[in-house]
N, C-alpha and C positions, 0 to 999 in steps of 0.2 A: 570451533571454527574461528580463523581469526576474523576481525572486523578489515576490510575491504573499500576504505571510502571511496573510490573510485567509479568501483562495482556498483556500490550505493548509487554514487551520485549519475553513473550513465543507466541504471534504469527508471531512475525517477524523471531525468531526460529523454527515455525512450517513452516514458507515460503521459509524458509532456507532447509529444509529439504524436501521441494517438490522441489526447485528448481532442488537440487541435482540429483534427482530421475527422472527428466524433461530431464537434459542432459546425465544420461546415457541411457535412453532409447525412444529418439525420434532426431531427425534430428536435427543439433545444430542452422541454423538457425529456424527452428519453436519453438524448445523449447526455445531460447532467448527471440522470438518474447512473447511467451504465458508468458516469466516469468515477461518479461518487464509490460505486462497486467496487469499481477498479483500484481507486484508493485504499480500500479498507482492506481490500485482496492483500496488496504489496503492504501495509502496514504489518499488517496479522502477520507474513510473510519475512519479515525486517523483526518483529518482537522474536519470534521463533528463532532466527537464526542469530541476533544479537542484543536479545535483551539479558543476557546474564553479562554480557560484556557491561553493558547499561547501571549492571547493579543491581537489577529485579530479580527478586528469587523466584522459582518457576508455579507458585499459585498465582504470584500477578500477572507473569508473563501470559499464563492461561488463561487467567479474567478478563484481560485486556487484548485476547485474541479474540473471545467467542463473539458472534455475532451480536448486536446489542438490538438491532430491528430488523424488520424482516419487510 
């Protein structure tokens, strides 16, 4: 799949703009906690789809998707 900075960069602005929307209206520790999720979602998300573009052969790519805490 090609890399797409575009693509990239308007969901990380669509996540930007829930985050916002997260802390004004819910409890600032939950909404952290949900947006921190949310980041790790779209990361793990981004390694998958273009970490071999990155240079990562697919055991890091997988190391560095799986959940680290829970």
């Amino acid at each position: 799949m090609a890399c797409e900075p575009n693509a990239i960069v308007t969901r990380i602005a669509k996540l930007g703009a829930v985050e916002a929307r997260m802390l004004a209206n819910e409890e600032p520790h939950e909404a952290i906690a949900a947006i921190h999720a949310r980041r790790c979602a779209l990361l793990t998300e981004l390694l998958a789809d273009h970490g071999a573009q990155l240079g990562l052969d697919a055991p890091t790519i997988a190391f560095a998707s799986e959940p680290k805490h829970k």
